[in-house]
Each structure stands twice: as C-alpha cells, then as structure tokens.
PQR file of N, CA, C, O and H, with PARSE charges and radii, in Angstrom:
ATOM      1  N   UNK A   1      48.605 -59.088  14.432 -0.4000 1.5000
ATOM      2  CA  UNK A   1      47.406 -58.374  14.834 -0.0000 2.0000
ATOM      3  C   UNK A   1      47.128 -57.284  13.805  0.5500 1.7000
ATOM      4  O   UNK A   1      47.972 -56.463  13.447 -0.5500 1.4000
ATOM      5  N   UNK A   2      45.859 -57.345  13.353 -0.4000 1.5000
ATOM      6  CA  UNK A   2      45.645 -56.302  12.354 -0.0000 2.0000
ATOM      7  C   UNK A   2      45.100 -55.007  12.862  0.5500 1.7000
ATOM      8  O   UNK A   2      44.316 -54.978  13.810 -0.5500 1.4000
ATOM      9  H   UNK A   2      45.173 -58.012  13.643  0.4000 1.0000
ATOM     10  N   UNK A   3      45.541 -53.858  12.192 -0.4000 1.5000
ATOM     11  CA  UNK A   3      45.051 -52.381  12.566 -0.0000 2.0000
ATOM     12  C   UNK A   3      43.385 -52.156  12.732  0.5500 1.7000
ATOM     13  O   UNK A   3      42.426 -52.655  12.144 -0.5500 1.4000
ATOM     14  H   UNK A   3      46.178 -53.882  11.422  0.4000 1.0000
ATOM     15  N   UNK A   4      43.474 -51.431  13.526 -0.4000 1.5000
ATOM     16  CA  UNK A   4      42.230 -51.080  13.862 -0.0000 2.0000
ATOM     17  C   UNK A   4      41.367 -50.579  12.332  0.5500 1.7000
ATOM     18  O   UNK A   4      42.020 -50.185  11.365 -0.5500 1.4000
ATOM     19  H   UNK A   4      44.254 -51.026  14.003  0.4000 1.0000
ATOM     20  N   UNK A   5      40.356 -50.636  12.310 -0.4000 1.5000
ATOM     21  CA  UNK A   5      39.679 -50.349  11.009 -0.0000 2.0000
ATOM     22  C   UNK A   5      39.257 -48.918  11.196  0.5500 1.7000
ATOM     23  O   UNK A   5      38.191 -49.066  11.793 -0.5500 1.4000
ATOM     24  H   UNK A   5      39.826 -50.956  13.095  0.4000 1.0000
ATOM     25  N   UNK A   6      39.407 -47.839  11.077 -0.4000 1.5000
ATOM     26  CA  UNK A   6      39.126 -46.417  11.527 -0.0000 2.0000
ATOM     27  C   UNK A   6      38.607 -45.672  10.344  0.5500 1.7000
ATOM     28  O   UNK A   6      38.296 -44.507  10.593 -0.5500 1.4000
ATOM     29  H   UNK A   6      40.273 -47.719  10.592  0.4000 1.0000
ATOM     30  N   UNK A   7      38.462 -46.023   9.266 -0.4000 1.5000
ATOM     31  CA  UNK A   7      37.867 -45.548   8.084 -0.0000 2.0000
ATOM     32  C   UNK A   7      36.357 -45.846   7.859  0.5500 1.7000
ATOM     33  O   UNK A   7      36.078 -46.940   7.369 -0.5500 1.4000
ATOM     34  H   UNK A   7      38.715 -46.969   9.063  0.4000 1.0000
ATOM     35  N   UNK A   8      35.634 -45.221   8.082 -0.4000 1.5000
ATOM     36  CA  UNK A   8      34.455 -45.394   7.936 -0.0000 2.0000
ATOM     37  C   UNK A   8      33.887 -45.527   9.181  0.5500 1.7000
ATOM     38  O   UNK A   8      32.668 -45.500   9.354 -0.5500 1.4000
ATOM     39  H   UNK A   8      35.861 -44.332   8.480  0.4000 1.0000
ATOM     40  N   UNK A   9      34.707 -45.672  10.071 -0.4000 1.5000
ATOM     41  CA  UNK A   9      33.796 -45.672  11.522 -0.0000 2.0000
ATOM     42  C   UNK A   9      32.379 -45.290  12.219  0.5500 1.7000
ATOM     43  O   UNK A   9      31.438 -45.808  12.820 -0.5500 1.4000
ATOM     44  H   UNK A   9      35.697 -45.694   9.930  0.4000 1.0000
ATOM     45  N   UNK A  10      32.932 -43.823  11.657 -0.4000 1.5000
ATOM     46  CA  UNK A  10      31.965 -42.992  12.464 -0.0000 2.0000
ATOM     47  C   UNK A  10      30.427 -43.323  11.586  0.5500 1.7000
ATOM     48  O   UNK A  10      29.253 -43.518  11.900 -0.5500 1.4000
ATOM     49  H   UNK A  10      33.696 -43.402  11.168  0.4000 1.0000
ATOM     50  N   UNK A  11      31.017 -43.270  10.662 -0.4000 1.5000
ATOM     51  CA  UNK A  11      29.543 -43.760   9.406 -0.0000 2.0000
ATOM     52  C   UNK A  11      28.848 -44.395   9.557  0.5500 1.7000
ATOM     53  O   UNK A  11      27.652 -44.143   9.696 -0.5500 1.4000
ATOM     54  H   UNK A  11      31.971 -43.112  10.406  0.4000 1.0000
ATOM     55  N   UNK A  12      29.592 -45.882   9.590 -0.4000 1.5000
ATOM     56  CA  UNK A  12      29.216 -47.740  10.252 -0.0000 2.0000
ATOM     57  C   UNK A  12      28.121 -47.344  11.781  0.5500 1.7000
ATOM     58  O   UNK A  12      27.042 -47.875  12.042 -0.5500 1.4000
ATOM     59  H   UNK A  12      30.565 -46.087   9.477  0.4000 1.0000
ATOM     60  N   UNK A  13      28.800 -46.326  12.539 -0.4000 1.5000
ATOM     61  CA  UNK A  13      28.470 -46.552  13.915 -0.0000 2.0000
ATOM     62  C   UNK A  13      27.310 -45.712  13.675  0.5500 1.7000
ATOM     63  O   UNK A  13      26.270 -46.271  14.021 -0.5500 1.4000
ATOM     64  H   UNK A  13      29.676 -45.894  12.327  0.4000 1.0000
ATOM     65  N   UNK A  14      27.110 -44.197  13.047 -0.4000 1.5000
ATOM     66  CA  UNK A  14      25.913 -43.503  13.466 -0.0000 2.0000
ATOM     67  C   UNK A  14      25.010 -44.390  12.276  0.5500 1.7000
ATOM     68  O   UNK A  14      23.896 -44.046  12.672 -0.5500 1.4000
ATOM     69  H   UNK A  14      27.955 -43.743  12.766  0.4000 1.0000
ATOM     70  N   UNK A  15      24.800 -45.047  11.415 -0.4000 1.5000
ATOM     71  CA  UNK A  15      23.858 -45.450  10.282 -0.0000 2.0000
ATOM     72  C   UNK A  15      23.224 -46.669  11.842  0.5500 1.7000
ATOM     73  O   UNK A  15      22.025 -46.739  12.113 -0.5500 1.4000
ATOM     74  H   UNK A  15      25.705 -45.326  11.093  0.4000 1.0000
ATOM     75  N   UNK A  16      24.252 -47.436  12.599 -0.4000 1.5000
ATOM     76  CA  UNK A  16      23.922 -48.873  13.364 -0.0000 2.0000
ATOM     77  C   UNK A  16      22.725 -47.724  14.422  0.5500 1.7000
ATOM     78  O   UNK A  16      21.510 -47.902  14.513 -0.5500 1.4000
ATOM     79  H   UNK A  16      25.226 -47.380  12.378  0.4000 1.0000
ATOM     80  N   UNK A  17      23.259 -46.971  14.874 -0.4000 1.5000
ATOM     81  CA  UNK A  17      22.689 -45.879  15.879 -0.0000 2.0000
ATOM     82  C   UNK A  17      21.215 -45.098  14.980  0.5500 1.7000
ATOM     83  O   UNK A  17      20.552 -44.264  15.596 -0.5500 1.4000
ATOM     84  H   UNK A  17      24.246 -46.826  14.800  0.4000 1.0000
ATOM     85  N   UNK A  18      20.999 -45.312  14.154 -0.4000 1.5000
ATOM     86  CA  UNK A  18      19.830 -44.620  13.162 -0.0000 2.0000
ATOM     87  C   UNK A  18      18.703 -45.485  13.387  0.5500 1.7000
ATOM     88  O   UNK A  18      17.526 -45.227  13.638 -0.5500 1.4000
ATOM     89  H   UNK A  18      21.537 -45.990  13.654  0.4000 1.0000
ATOM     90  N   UNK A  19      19.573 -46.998  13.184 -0.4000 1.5000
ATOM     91  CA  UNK A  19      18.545 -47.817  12.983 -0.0000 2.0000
ATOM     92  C   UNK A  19      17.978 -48.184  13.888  0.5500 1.7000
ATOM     93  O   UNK A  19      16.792 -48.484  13.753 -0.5500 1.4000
ATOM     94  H   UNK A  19      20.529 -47.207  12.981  0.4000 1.0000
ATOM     95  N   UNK A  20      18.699 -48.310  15.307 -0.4000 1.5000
ATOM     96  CA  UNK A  20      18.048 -48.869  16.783 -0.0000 2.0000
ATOM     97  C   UNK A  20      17.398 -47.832  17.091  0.5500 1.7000
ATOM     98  O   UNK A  20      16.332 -48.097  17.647 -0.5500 1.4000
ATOM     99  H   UNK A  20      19.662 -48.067  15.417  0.4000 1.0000
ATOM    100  N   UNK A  21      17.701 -46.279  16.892 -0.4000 1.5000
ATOM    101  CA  UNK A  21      16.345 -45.356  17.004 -0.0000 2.0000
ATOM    102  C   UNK A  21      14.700 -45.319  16.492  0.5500 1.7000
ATOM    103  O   UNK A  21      13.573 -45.233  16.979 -0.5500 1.4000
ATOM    104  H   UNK A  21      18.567 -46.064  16.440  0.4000 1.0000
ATOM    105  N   UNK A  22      15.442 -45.459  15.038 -0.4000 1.5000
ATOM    106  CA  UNK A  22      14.000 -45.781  14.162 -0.0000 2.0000
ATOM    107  C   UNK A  22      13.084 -47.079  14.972  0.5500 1.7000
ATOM    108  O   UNK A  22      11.911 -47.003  15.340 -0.5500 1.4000
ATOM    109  H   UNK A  22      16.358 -45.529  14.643  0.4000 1.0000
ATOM    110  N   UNK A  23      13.814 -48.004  15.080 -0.4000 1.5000
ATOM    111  CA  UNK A  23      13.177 -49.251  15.756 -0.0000 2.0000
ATOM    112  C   UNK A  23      12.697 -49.176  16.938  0.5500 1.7000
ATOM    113  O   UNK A  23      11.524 -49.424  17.218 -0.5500 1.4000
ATOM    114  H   UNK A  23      14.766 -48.066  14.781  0.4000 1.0000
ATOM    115  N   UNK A  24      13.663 -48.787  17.816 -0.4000 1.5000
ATOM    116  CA  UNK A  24      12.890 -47.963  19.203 -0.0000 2.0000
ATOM    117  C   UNK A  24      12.218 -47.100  19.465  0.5500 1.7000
ATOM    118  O   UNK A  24      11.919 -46.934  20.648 -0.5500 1.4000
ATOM    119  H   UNK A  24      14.615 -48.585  17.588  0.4000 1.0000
ATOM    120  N   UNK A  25      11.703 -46.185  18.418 -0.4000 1.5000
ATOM    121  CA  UNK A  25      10.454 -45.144  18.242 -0.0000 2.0000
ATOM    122  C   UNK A  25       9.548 -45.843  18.065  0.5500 1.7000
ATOM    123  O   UNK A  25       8.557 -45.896  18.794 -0.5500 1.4000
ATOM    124  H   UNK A  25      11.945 -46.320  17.457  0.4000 1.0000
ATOM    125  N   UNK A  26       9.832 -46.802  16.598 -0.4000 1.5000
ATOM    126  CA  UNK A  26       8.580 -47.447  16.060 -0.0000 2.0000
ATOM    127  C   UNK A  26       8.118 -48.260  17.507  0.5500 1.7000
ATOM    128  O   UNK A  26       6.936 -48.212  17.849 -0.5500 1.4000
ATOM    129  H   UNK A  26      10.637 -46.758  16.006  0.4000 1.0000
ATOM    130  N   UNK A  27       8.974 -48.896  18.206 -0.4000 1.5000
ATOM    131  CA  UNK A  27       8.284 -50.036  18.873 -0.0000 2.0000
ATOM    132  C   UNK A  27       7.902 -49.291  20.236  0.5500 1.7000
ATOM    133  O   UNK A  27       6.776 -49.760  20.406 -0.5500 1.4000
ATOM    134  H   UNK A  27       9.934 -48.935  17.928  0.4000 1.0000
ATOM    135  N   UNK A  28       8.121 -48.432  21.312 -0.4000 1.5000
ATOM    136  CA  UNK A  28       7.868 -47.326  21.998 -0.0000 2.0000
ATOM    137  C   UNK A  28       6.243 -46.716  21.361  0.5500 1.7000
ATOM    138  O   UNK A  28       5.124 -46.927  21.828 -0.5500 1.4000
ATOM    139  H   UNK A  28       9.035 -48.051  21.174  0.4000 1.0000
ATOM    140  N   UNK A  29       6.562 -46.070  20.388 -0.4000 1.5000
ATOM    141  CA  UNK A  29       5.295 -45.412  19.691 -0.0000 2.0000
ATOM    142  C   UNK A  29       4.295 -46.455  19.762  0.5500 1.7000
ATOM    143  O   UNK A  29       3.549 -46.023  20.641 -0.5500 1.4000
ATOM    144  H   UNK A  29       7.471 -45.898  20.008  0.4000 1.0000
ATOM    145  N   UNK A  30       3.738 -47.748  19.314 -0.4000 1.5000
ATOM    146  CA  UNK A  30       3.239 -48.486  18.523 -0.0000 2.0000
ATOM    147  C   UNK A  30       2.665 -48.507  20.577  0.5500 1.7000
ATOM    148  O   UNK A  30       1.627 -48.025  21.031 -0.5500 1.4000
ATOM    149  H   UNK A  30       4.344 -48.100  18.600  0.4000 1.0000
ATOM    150  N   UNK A  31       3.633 -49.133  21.256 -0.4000 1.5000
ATOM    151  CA  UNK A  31       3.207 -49.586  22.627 -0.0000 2.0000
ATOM    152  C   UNK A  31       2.202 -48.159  23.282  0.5500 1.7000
ATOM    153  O   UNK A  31       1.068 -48.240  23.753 -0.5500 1.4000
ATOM    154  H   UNK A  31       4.476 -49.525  20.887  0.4000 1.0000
ATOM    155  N   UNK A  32       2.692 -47.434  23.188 -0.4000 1.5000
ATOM    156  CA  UNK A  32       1.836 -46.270  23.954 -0.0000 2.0000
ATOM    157  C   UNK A  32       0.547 -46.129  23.126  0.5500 1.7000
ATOM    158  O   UNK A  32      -0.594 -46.126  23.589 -0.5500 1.4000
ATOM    159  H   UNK A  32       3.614 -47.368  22.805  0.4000 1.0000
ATOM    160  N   UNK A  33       0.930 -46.002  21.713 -0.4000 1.5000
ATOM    161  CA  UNK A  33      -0.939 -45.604  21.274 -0.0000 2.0000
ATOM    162  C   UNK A  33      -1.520 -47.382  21.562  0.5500 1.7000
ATOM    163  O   UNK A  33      -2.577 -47.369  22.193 -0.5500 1.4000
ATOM    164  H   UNK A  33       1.857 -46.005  21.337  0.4000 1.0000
ATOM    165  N   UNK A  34      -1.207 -48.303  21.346 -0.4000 1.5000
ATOM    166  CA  UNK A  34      -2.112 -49.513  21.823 -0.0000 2.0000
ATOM    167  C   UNK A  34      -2.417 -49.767  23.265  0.5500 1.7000
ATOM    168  O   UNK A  34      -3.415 -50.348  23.694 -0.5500 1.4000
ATOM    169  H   UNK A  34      -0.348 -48.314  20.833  0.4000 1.0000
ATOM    170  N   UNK A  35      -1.372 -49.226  24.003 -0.4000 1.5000
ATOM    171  CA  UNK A  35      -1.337 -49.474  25.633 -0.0000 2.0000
ATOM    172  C   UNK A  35      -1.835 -48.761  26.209  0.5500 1.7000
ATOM    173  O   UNK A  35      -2.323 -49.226  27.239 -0.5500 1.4000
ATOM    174  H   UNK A  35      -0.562 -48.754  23.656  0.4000 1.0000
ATOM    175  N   UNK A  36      -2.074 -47.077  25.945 -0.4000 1.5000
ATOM    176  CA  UNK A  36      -2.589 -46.352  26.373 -0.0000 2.0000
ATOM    177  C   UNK A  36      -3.518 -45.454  25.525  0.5500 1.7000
ATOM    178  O   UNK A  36      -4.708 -45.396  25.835 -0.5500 1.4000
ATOM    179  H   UNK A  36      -1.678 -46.700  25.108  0.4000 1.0000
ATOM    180  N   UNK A  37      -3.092 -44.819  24.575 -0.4000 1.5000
ATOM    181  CA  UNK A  37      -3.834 -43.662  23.982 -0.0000 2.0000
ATOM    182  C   UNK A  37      -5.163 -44.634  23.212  0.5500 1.7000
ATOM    183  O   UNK A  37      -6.185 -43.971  23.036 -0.5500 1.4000
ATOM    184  H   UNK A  37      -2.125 -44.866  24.322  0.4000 1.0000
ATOM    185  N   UNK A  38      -5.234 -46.058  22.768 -0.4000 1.5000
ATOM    186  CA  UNK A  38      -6.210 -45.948  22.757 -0.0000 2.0000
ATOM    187  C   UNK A  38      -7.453 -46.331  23.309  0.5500 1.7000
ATOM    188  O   UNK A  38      -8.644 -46.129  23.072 -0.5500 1.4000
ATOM    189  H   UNK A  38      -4.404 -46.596  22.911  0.4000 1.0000
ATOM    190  N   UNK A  39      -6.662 -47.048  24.251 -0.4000 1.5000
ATOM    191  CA  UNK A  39      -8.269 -47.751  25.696 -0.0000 2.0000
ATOM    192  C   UNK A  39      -8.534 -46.532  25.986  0.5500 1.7000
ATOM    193  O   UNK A  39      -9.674 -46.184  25.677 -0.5500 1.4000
ATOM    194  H   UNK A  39      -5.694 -47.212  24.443  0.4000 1.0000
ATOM    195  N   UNK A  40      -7.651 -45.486  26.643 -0.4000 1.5000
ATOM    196  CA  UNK A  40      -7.811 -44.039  27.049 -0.0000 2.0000
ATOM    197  C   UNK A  40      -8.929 -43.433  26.167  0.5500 1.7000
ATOM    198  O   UNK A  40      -9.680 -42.659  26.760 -0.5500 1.4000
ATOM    199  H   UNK A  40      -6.725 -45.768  26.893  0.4000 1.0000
ATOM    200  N   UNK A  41      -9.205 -43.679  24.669 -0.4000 1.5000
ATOM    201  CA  UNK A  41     -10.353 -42.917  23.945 -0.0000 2.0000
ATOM    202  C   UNK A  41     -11.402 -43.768  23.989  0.5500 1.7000
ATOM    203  O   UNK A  41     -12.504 -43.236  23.851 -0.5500 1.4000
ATOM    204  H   UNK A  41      -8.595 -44.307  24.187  0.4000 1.0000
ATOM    205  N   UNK A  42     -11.362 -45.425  24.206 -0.4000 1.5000
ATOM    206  CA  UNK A  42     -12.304 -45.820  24.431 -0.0000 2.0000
ATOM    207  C   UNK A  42     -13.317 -45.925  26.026  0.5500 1.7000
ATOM    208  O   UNK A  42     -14.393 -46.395  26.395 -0.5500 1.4000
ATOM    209  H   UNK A  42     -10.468 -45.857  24.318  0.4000 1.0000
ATOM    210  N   UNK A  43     -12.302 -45.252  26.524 -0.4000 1.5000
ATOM    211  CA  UNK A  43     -13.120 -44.901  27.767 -0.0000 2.0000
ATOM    212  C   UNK A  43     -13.724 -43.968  27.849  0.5500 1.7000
ATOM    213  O   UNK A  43     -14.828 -44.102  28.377 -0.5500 1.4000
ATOM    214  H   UNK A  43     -11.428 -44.870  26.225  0.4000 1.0000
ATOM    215  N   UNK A  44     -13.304 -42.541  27.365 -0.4000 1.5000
ATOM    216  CA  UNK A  44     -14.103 -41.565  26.937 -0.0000 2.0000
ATOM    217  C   UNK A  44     -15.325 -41.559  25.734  0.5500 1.7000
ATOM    218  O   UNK A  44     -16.205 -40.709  25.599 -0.5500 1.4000
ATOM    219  H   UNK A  44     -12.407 -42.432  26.937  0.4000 1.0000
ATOM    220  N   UNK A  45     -15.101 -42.732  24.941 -0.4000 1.5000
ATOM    221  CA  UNK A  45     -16.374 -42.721  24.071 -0.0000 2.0000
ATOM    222  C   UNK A  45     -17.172 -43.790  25.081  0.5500 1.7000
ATOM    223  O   UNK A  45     -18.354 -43.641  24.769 -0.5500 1.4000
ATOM    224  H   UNK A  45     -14.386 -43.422  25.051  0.4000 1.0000
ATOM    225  N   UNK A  46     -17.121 -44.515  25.845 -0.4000 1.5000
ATOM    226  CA  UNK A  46     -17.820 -45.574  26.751 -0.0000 2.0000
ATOM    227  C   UNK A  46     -18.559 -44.085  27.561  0.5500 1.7000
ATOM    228  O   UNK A  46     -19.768 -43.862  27.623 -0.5500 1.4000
ATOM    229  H   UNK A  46     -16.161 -44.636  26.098  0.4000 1.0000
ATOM    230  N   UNK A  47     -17.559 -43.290  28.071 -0.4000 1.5000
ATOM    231  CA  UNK A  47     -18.265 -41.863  29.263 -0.0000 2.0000
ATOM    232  C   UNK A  47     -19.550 -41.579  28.228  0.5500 1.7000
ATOM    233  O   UNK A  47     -20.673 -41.548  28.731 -0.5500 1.4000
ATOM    234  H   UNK A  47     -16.577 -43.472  28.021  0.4000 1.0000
ATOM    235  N   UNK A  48     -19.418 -41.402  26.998 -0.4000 1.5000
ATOM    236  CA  UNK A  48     -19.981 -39.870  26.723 -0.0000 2.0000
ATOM    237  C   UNK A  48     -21.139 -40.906  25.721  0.5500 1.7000
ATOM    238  O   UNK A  48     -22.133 -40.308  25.309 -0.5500 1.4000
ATOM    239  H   UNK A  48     -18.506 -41.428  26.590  0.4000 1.0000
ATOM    240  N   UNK A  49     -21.012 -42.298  25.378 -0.4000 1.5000
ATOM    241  CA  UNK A  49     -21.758 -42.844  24.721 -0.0000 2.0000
ATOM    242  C   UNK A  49     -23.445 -42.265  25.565  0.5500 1.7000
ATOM    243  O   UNK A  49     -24.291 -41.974  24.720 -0.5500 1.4000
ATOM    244  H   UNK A  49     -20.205 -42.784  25.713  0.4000 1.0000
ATOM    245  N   UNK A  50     -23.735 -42.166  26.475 -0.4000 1.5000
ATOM    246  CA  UNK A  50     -24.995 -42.053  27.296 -0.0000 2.0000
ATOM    247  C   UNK A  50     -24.819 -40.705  28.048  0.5500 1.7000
ATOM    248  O   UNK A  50     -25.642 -40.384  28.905 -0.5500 1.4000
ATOM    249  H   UNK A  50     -23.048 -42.402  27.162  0.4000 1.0000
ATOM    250  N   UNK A  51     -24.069 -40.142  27.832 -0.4000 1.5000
ATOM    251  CA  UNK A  51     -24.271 -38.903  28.619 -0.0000 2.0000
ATOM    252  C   UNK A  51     -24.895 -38.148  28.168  0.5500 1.7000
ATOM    253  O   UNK A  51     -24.916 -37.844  26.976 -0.5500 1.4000
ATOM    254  H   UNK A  51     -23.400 -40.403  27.136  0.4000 1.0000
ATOM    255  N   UNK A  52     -25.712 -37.563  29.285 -0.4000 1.5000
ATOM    256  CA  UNK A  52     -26.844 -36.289  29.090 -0.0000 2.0000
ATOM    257  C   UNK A  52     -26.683 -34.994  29.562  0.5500 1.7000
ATOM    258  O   UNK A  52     -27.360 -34.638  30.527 -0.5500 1.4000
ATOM    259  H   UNK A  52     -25.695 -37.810  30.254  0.4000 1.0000
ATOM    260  N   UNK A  53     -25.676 -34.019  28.894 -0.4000 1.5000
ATOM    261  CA  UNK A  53     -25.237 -32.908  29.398 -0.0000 2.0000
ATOM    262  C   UNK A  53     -26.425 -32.120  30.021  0.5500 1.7000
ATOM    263  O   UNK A  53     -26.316 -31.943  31.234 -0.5500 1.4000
ATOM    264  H   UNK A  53     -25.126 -34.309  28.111  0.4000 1.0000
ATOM    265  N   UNK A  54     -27.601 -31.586  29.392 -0.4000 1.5000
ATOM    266  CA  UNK A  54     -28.284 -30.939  29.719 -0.0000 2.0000
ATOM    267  C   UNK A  54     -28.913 -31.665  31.684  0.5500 1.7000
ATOM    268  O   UNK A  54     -29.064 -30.986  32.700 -0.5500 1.4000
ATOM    269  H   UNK A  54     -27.689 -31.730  28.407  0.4000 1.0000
ATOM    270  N   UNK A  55     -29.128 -33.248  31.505 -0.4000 1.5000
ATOM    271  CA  UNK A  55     -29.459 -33.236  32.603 -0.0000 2.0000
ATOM    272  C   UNK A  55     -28.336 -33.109  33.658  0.5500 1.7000
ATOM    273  O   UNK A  55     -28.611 -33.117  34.858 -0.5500 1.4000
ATOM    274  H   UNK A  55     -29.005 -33.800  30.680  0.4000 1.0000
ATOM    275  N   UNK A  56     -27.363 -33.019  33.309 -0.4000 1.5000
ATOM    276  CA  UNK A  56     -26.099 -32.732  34.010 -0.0000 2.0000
ATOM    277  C   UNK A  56     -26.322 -31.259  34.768  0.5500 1.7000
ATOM    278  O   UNK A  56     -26.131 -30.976  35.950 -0.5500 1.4000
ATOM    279  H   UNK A  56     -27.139 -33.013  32.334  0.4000 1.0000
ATOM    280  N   UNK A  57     -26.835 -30.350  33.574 -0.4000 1.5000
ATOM    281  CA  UNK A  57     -26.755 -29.080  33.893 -0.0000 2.0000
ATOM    282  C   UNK A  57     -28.188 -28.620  34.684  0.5500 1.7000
ATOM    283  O   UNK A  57     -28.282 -27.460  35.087 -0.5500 1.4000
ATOM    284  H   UNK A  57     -26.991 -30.580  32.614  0.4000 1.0000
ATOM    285  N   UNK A  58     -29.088 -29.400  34.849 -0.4000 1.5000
ATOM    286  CA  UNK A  58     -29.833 -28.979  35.864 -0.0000 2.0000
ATOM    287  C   UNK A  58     -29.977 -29.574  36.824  0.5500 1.7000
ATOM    288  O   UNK A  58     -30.742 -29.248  37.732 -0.5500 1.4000
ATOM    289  H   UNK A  58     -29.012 -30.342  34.522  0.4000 1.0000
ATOM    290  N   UNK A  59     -29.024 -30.897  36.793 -0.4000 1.5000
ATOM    291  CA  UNK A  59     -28.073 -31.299  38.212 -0.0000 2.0000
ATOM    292  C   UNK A  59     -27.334 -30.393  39.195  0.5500 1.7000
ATOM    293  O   UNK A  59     -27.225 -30.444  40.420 -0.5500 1.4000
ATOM    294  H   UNK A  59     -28.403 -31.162  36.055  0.4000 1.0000
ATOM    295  N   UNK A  60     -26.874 -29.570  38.301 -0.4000 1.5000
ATOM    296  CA  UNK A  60     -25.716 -28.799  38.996 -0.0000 2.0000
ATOM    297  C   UNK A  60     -26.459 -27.333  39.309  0.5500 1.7000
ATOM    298  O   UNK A  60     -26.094 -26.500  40.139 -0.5500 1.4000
ATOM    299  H   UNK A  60     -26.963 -29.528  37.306  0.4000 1.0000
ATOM    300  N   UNK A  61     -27.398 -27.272  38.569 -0.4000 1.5000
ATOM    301  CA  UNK A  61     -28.299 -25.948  39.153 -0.0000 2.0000
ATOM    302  C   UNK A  61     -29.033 -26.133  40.376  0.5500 1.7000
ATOM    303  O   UNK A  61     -28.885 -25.315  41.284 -0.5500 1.4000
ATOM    304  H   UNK A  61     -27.694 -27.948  37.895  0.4000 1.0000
ATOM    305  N   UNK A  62     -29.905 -27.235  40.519 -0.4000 1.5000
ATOM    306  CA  UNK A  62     -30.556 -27.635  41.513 -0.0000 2.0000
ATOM    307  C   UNK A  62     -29.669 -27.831  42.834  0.5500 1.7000
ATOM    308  O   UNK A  62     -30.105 -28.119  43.949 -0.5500 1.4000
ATOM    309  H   UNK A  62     -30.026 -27.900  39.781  0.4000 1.0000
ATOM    310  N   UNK A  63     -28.464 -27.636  42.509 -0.4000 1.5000
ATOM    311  CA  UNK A  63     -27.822 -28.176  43.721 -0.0000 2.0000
ATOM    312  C   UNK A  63     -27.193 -26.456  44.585  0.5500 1.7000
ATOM    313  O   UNK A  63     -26.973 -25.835  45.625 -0.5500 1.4000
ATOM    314  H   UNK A  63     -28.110 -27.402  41.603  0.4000 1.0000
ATOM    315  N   UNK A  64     -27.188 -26.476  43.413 -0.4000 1.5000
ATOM    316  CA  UNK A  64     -26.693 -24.345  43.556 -0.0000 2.0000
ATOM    317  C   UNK A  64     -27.930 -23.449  44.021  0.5500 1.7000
ATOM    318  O   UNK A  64     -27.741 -22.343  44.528 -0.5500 1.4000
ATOM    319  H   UNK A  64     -27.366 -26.980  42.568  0.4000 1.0000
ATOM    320  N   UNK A  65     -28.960 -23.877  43.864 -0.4000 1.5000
ATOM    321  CA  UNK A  65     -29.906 -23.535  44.284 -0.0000 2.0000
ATOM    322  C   UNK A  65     -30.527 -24.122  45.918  0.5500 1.7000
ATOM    323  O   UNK A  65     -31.551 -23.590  46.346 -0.5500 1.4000
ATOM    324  H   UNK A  65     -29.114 -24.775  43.453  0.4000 1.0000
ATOM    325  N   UNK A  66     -30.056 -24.874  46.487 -0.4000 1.5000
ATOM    326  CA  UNK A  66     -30.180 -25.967  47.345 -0.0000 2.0000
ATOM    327  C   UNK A  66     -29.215 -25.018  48.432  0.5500 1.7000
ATOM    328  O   UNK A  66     -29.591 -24.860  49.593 -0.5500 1.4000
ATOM    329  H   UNK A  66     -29.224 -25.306  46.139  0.4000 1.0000
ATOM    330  N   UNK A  67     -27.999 -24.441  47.944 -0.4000 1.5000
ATOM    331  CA  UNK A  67     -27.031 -23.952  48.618 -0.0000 2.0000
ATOM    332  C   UNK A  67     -27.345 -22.658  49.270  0.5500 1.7000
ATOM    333  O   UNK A  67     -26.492 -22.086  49.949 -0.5500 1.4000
ATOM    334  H   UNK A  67     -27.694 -24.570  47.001  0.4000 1.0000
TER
END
C-alpha cells in the first residue's frame, strides 16, 4: 500500500475548489441575469413604453380633489 500523497495537497485541493467556484458563479450569474434581471427590464420598458406621466398626474389630482 502506498503512502498517502500529502505534498501538494492543499494546493491540488484549493486550485480544484477555485475552479468549481469560478464555474458556479459563471453559471449562477449567467442564470439570474437571463432568468430574471432581464425579462424583469423588459417588463419595465413594456410599463413605461406608453406611459403618460403627466396624465397620471392629473389622475391623481382629480381624485384628491374628489376627496
């Protein structure tokens, strides 16, 4: 039975541990801005493509006035 290999260990193990991070950021990261962050902005440019603040704002006066 041969000796345990203990030279270089810690090296071998945190470089293996570097790389499944890097990879699991990249692939984590990549999923959230496609999965979420960016339908999430295309829903807000879909909101605001036609929105009419001003008639918004004498929506909300007329109604304050109503009160």
């Amino acid at each position: 039975m041969a000796p345990p290999l203990l030279r270089g260990m810690v090296q071998r193990k945190l470089q293996k541990d570097i790389f499944q991070a890097i990879g699991l950021g990249l692939v984590f990261g990549s999923v959230w801005k496609f999965g979420y962050a960016d339908p999430k902005r295309r829903q807000y440019e879909a909101f605001y493509k036609n929105y009419d603040a001003e008639k918004v704002a004498k929506e909300l006066e007329a109604t304050a006035e109503a009160e």
